[in-house]
C-alpha positions in Angstrom: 18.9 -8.9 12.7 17.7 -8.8 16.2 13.6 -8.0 16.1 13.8 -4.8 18.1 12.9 -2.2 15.5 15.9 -0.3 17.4 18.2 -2.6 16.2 22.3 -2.2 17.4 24.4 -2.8 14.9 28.2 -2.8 15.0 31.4 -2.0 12.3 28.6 -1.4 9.0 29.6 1.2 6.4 28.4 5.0 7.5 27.7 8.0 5.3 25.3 10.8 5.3 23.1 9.8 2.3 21.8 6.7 1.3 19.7 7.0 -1.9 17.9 4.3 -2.7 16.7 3.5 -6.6 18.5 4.9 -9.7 15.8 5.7 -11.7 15.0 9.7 -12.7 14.2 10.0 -9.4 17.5 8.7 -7.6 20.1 9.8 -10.6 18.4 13.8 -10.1 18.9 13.0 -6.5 22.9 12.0 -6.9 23.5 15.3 -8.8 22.3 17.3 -6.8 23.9 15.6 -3.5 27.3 15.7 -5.6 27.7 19.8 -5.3 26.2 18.9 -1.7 29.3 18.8 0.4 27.5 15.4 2.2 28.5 11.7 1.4 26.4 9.3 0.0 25.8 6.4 -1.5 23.5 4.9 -4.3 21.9 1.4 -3.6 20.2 0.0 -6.8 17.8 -3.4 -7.0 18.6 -3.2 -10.8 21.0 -5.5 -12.6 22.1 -2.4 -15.3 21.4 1.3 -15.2 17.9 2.6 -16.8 15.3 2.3 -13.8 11.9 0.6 -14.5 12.9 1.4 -18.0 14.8 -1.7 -18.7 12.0 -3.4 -17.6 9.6 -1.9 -20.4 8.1 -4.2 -23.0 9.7 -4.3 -26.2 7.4 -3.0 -28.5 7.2 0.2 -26.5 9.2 2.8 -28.9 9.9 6.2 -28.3 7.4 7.8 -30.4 4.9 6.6 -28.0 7.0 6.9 -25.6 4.5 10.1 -23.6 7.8 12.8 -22.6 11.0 12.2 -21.4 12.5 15.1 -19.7 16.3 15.5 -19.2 18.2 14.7 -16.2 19.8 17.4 -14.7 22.7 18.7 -16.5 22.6 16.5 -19.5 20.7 17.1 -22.4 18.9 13.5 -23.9 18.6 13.8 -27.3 16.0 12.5 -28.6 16.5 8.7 -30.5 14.7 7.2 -33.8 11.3 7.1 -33.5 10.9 3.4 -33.6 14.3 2.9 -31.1 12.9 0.5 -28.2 12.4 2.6 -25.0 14.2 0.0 -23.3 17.3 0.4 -24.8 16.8 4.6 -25.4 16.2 5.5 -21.6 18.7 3.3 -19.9 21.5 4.1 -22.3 20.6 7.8 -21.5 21.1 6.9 -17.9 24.2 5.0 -18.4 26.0 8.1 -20.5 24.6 10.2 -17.0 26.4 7.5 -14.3 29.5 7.6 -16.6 29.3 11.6 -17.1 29.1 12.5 -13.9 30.7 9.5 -11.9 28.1 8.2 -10.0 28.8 5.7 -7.8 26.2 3.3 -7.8 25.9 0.0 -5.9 24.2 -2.7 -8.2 22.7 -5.1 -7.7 22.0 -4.2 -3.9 17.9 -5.3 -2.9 16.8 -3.0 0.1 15.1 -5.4 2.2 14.0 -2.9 5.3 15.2 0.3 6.7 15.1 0.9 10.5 15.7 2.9 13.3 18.8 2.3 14.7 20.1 2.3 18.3 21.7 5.6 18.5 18.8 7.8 15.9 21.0 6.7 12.8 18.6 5.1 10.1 20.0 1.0 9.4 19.5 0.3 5.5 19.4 -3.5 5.1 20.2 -5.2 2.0 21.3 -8.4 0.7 24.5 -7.0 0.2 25.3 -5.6 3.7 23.9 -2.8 6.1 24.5 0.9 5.9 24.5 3.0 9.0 23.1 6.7 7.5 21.9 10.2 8.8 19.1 10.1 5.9 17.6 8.8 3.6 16.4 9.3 0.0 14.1 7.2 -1.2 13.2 6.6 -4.7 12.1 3.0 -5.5 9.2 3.9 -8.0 6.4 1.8 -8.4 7.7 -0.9 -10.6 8.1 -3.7 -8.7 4.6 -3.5 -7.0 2.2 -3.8 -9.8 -1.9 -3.5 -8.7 -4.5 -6.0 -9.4 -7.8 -4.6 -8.1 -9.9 -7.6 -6.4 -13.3 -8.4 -7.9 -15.5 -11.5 -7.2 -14.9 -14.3 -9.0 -11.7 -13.7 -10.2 -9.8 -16.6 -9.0 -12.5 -19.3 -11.2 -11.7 -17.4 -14.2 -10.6 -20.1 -16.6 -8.7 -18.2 -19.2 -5.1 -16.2 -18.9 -5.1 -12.9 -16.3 -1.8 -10.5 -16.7 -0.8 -7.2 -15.6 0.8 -4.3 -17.4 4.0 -5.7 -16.0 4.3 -9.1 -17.7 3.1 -7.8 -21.5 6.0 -8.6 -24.2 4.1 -8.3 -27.2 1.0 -8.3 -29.3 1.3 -11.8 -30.9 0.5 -13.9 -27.7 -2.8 -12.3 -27.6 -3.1 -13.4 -31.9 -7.2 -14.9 -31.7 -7.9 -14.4 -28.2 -11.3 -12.2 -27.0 -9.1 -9.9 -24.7 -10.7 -7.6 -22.1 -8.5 -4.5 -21.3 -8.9 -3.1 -18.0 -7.6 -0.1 -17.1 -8.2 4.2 -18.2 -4.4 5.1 -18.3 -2.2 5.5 -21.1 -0.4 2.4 -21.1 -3.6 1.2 -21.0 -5.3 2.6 -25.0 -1.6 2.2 -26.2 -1.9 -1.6 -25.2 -5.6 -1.9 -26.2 -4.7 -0.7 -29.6 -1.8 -3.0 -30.1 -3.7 -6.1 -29.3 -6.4 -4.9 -31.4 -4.4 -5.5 -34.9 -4.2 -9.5 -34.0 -7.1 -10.2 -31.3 -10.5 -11.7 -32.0 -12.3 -9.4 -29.8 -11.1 -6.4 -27.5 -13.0 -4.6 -24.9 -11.8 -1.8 -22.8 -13.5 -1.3 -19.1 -12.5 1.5 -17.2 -13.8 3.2 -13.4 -14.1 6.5 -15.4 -14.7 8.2 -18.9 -11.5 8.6 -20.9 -10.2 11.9 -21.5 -7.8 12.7 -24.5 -5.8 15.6 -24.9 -4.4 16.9 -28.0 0.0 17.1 -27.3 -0.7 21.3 -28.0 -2.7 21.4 -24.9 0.2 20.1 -22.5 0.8 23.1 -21.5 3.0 24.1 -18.1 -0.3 25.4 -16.3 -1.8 22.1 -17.3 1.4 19.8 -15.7 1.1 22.0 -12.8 -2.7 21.7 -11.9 -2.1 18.0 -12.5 0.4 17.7 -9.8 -1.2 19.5 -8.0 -4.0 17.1 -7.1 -1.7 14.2 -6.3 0.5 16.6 -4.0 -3.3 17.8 -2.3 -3.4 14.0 -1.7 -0.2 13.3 0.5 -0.3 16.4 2.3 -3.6 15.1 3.7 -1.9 12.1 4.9 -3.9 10.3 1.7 -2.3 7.3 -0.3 -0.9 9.2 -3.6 -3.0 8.6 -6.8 -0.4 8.7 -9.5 0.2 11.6 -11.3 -1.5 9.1 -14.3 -4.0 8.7 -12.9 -5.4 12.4 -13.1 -3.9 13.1 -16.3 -5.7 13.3 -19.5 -4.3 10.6 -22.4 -2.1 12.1 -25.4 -4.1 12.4 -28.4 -1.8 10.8 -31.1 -2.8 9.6 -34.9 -2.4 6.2 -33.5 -5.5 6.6 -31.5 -7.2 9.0 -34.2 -6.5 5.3 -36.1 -8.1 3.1 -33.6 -10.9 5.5 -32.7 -12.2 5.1 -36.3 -11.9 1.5 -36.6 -13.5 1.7 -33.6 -11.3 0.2 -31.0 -12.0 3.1 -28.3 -15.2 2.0 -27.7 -14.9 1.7 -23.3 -17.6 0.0 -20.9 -18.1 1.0 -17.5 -16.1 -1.9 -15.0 -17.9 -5.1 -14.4 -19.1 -5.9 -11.5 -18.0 -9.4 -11.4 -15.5 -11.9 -12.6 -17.4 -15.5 -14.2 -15.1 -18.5 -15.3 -15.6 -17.7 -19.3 -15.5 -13.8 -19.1 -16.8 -10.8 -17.5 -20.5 -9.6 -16.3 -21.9 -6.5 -14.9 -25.0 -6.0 -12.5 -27.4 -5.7 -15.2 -26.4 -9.1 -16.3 -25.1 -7.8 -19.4 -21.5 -10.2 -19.7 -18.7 -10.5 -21.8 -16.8 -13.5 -22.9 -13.2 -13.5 -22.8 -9.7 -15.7 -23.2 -7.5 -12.9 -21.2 -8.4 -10.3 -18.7 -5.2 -7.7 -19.0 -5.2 -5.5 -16.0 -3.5 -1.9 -16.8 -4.7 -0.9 -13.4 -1.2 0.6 -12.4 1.0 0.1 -9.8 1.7 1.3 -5.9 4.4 2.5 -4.4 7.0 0.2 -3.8 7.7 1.2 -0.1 7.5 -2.2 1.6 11.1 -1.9 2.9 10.6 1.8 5.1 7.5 -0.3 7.0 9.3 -0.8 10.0 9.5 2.9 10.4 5.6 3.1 10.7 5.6 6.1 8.4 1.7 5.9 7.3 -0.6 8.5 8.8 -4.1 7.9 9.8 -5.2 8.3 6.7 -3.6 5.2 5.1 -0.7 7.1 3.0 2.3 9.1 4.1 1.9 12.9 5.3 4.1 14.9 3.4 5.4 18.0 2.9 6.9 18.4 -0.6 9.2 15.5 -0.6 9.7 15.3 3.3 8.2 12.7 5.5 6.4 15.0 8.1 6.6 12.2 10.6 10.4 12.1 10.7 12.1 15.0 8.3 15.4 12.7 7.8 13.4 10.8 5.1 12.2 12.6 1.6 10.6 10.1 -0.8 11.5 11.7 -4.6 9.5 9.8 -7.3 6.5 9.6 -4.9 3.2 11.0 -5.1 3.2 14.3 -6.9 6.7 14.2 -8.1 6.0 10.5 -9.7 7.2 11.5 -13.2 10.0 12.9 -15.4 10.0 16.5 -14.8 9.0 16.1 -11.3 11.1 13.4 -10.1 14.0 16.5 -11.0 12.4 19.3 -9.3 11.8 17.0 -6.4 15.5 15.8 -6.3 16.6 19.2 -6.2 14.4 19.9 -3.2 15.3 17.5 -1.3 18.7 17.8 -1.3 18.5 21.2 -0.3 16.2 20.5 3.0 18.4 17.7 4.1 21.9 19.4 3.9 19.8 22.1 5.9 18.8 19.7 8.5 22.5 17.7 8.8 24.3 20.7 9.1 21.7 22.1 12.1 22.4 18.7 14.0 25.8 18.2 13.2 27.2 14.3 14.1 27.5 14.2 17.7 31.1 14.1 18.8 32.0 11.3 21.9 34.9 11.8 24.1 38.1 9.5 23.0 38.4 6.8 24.8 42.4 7.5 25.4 42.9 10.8 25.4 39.7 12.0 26.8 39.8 14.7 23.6 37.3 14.9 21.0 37.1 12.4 18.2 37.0 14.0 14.8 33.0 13.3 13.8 32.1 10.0 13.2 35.3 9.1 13.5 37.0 10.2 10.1 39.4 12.8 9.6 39.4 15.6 7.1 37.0 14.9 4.4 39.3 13.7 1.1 38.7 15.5 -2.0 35.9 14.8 -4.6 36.6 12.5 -6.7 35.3 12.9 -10.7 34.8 9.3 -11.1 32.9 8.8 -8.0 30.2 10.5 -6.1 31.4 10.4 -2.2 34.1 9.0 -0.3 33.9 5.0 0.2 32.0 4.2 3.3 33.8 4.4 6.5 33.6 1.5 8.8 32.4 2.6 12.8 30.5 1.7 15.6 26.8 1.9 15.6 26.0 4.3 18.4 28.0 7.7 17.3 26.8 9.9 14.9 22.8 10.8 14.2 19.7 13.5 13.9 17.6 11.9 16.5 13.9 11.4 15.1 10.9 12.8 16.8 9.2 10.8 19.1 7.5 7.4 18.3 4.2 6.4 19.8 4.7 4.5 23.1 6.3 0.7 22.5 6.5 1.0 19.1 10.3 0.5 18.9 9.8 -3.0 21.0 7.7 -4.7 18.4 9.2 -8.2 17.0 9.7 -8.5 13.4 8.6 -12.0 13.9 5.3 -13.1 11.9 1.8 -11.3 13.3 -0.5 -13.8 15.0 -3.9 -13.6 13.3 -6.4 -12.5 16.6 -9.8 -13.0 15.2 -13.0 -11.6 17.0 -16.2 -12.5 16.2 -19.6 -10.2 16.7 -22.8 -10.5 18.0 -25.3 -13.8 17.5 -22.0 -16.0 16.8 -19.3 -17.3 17.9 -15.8 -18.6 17.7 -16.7 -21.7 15.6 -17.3 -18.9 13.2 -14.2 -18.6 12.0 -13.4 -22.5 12.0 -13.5 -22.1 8.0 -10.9 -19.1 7.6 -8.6 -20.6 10.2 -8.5 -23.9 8.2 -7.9 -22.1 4.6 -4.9 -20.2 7.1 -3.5 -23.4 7.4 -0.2 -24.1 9.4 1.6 -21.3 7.5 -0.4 -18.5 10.0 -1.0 -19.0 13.3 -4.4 -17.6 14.8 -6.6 -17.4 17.7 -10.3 -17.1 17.8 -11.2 -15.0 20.8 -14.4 -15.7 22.4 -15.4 -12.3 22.6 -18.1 -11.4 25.9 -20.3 -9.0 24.3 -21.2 -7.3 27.8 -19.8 -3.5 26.6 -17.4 -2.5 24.6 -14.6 -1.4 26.6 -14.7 -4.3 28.2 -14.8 -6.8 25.6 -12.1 -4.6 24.1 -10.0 -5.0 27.2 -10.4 -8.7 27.1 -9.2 -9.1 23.6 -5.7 -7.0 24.8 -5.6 -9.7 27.4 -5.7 -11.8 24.6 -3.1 -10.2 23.0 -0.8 -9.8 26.0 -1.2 -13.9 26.3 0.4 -14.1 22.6 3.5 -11.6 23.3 3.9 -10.3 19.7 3.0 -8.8 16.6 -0.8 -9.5 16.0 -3.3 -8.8 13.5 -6.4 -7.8 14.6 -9.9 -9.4 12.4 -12.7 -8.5 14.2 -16.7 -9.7 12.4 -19.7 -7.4 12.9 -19.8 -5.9 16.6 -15.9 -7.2 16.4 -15.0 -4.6 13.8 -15.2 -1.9 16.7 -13.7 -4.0 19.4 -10.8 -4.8 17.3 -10.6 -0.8 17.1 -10.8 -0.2 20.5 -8.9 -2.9 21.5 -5.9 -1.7 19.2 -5.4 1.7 20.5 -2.2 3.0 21.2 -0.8 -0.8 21.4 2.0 -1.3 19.6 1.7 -4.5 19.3 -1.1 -4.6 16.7 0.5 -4.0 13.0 -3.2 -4.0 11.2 -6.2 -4.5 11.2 -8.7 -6.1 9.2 -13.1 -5.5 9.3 -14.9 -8.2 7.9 -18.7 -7.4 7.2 -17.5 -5.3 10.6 -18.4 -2.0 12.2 -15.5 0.4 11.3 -16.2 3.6 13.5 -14.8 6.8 14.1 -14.2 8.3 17.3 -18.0 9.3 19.3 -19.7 6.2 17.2 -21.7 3.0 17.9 -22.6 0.1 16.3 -26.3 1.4 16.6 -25.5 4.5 15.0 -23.4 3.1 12.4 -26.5 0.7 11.7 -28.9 3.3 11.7 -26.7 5.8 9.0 -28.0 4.1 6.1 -31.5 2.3 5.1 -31.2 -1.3 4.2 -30.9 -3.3 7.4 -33.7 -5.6 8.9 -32.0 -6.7 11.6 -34.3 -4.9 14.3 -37.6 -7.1 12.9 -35.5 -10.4 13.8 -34.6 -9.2 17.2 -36.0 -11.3 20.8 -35.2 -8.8 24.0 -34.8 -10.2 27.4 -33.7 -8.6 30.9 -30.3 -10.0 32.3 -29.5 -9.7 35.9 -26.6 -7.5 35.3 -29.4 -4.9 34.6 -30.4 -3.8 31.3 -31.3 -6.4 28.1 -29.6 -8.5 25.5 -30.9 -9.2 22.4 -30.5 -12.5 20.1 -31.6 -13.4 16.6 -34.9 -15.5 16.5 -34.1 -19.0 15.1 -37.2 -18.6 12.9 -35.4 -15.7 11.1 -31.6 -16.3 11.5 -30.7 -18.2 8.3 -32.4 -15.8 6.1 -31.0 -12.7 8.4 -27.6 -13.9 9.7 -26.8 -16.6 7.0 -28.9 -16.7 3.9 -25.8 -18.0 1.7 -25.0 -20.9 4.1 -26.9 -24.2 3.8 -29.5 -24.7 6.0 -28.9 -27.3 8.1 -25.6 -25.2 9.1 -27.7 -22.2 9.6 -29.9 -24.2 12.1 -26.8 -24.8 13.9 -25.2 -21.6 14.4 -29.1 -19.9 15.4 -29.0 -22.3 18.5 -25.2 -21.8 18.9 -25.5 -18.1 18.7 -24.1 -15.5 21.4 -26.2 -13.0 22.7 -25.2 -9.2 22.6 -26.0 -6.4 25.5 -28.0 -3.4 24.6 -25.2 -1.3 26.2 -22.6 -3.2 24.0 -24.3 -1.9 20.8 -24.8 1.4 21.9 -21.5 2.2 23.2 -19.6 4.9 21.6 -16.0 4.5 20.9 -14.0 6.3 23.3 -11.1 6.7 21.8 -10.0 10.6 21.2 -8.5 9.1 17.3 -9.7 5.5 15.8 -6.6 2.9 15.9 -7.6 2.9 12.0 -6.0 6.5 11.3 -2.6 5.4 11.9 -2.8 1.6 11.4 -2.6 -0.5 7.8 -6.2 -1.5 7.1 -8.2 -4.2 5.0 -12.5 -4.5 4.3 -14.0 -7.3 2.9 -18.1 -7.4 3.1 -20.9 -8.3 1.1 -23.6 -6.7 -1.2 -26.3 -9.3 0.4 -25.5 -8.3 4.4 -29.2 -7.4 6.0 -27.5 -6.9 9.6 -25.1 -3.8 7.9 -26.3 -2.2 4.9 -23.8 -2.5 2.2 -24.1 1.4 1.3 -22.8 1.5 5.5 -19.9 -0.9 4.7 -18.7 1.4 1.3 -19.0 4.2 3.4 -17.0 2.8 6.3 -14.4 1.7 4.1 -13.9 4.5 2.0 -13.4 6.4 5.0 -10.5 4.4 6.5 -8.7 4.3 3.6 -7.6 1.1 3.5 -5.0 -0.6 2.0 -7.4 -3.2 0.7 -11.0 -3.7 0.1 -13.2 -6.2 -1.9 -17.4 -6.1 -2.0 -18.5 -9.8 -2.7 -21.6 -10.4 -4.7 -24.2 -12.1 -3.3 -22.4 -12.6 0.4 -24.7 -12.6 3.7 -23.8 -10.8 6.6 -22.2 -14.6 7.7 -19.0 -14.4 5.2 -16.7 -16.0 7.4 -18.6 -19.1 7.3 -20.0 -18.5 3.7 -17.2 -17.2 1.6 -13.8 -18.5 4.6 -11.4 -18.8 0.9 -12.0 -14.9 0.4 -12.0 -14.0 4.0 -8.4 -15.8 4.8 -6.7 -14.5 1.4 -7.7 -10.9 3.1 -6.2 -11.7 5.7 -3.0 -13.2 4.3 -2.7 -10.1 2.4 -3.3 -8.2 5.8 0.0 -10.1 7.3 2.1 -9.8 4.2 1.1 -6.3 4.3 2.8 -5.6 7.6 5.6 -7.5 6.3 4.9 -10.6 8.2 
């Protein structure tokens, strides 16, 4: 494929519909586009039919199995007890394909989804490229297991595993296990590993809640979904319907409670090579930390669209991307489970044969007779047939038939899919030699550029770094230390060019803020105390770090002889630079991917300032390292550069 995000492409199969995943979500989506009238076709990653489910560990049975609703129009009767889910579900999915002749395309891997030249969406697969007038999208969240990030965790010397990889009890048989995670899947686990570990202990962010079965009542379900749909209609990144559900009390965990397996800590607050420890110093040794800390969306693929809102997630309204109404994610967000993944089908369905038959496949002019070509160049449409949903795909020209989407920010359908350069802007009382440590652990894989950044004002210094940028001619991402943090947002705004950015120990600000006010939000900082003011001819002051105080100030994690160094190397910053408010009417942060790294030990930027400034953005990542100064680049460069690596993968790079 070319890298325009427009791309052209000519003679690919065409249809209305592409649905992509057959899991609950995707199947209830079929059905429903079966009585629809539209074409379609179902593109599944999936060797077999079942979904995720296939994918489930073998000791998962049904009668912990926590509801399984029917598809639509097909009852699923309910198995032995001890059946393996595994086998249960898919075969229930199977007997649906078969039941209602679904036609779905397996094994096909979505690898992205674009605009194409004419408003048609482009599917791209390993198998080929569909040209479509929308889109259903119902991945899941299987294939994109979470791992939260805590320091330390990459010295831990013993086995770390998610959710995702379990098989069964016995490879945990004399091993101190530590169980992280507060949802179902997590106390199921926990009390299977129990029965044959040494030691278990279960962390989670908040009190477990059990409910008995009898109280799962519709109201309940309801209020539940409820909070996740509150989430994406803000624009939010969905917090799984699991996540805000209450765990099914079962005798199982009546059982465990009273050998007293359920027994939870708060998290730790770091990770040590022989176990865990929180901030009291209390610690746990362990063989295996198990993280059954969920999963996100899987919706890598739909990234060239640049669906995400500026507040992280996807702004939607019920399944319908706001942003461009041709796309409705079912099994996302609110309707991220059994009975919703239905409803949601249903409902989308109904809004998109709505929208396709209001803009109706534009009809060219032939090219012989001057007529009208029949739309999309096909004929009358060929009856249904029972053993397959759709007609095959018909073979045309990119260029003919489409709902044109709403307008895209300017350049954003000129951005190359090519690799992001790594742009990295340091702050105030350093320099570019800063980042010597990051760009090393970067190695040849990433290309980046340290910008040597002015530090006269911040529009300027923003304008420079686009100059920067302009001198690269592609996809960048933008890292910007301290006083860089609100360069880098300024720098980014409206240019399409920049596919994330990334604060480390950095000012984050909204729209009307400084880096003095930002400083000033929270108590902590001594920064002012360290501070030698002198008058520069271009009027007004700058202000440096005394070398006295830097290395306890700037750097008191870095070795002193280094310290020494960077105090006499250190850039001076303009009064006016720090004071300047950003200008921008929105932050670049609202509708850009973003990352946070930072330390607990930073005396320039309170640490309460940096959590603040990070749970505000939203971000797609963020870690808080114990013990790091406000220098991390130079003190902690390994943490910094897998950031940003996860920053560039991020954006697809």
């Amino acid at each position: 494929m070319a890298g325009d995000v427009r791309a052209v492409v000519r003679d690919v199969p065409e249809t209305d519909v592409v649905v992509i995943g057959a899991g609950q979500a995707g199947l209830s989506s079929a059905y429903h586009l079966r009585a629809s009238g539209l074409d379609f076709v179902v593109l599944d990653a999936n060797p077999a039919p079942g979904g995720a489910w296939q994918h489930r560990w073998p000791t998962l049975r049904m009668e912990t199995v926590h509801g399984i609703f029917d598809l639509p129009g097909l009852h699923f009767t309910p198995p032995a007890p001890e059946e393996q889910a595994a086998d249960a579900v898919p075969a229930y999915f199977a007997s649906f394909e078969q039941e209602f002749g679904l036609d779905v395309r397996r094994p096909v891997a979505v690898t992205a989804v674009r605009n194409g030249d004419d408003g048609r969406l482009l599917v791209e697969s390993d198998q080929g490229t569909w040209a479509t007038r929308a889109l259903i999208n119902a991945t899941g969240t299987w294939t994109r297991p979470f791992v939260p990030r805590y320091p330390g965790q990459e010295t831990f010397r013993g086995r770390q595993l998610h959710t995702v990889d379990y098989r069964a009890p016995e490879e945990f048989a004399g091993k101190r296990v530590v169980v992280v995670g507060g949802g179902a899947s997590a106390a199921q686990l926990l009390v299977e590993i129990a029965d044959v570990a040494t030691a278990t202990t279960w962390v989670t962010r908040r009190p477990p809640v059990f409910r008995d079965s009898a109280e799962y009542t519709e109201e309940y379900r309801l209020g539940v979904i409820a909070k996740v749909e509150a989430r994406v209609r803000a624009g939010l990144p969905p917090g799984s319907v699991a996540s805000v559900i209450d765990l099914p009390w079962t005798p199982q965990m009546a059982r465990a409670r009273d050998r007293g397996v359920l027994v939870r800590r708060p998290m730790f607050d770091r990770i040590t090579p022989d176990g865990v420890e929180w901030r009291d110093g209390a610690r746990v040794d362990a063989d295996v930390i198990f993280w059954c800390t969920g999963w996100r969306p899987a919706l890598d693929h739909l990234a060239p669209l640049r669906l995400r809102g500026r507040g992280g997630g996807i702004v939607m309204d019920g399944t319908r991307v706001v942003a461009d109404p041709r796309i409705h994610l079912v099994g996302y967000g609110p309707s991220a489970s059994t009975v919703g993944a239905n409803r949601a089908g249903r409902a989308a369905v109904r809004e998109l044969r709505a929208l396709l038959a209001r803009h109706p496949p534009r009809r060219p002019a032939d090219p012989v007779t001057g007529g009208a070509q029949p739309p999309c160049g096909r004929g009358p449409r060929p009856a249904f047939h029972p053993r397959r949903v759709g007609n095959q795909p018909r073979r045309v020209q990119a260029g003919r038939c489409a709902y044109a989407p709403p307008p895209r920010r300017k350049g954003a359908d000129v951005v190359s899919d090519q690799q992001p350069t790594v742009v990295l802007v340091h702050g105030a009382f350093a320099d570019s030699a800063s980042w010597n440590g990051v760009i090393e652990r970067l190695g040849a894989g990433y290309s980046a550029v340290a910008a040597a950044n002015p530090l006269r004002g911040l529009a300027g210094d923003a304008a420079y770094v686009r100059d920067v940028m302009r001198g690269i001619g592609g996809p960048v991402v933008l890292v910007g230390h301290s006083y860089g943090g609100m360069v880098v947002t300024a720098a980014a705004t409206d240019d399409p060019s920049v596919r994330a950015l990334v604060y480390v120990n950095a000012f984050c600000p909204d729209s009307g803020e400084s880096a003095l006010t930002l400083s000033q939000k929270f108590p902590g900082s001594t920064l002012a105390d360290t501070l030698v003011s002198y008058p520069v001819s271009t009027g007004g002051n700058e202000v440096a770090i005394g070398q006295d105080a830097y290395h306890q100030q700037f750097a008191a994690d870095v070795p002193g002889d280094l310290a020494a160094v960077m105090a006499r190397t250190q850039r001076p910053v303009t009064e006016q630079a720090l004071g300047e408010d950003l200008s921008a009417a929105s932050p670049a942060w609202r509708s850009l991917p973003s990352w946070f790294i930072f330390g607990d030990a930073d005396r320039n930027i309170p640490v309460a300032a940096h959590r603040f400034m990070a749970d505000r953005a939203g971000p797609r990542g963020s870690r808080e390292i114990s013990g790091a100064s406000h220098a991390i680049g130079v003190s902690q460069p390994a943490e910094v550069a897998e950031t940003i690596i996860e920053a560039v993968r991020g954006t697809g790079g």
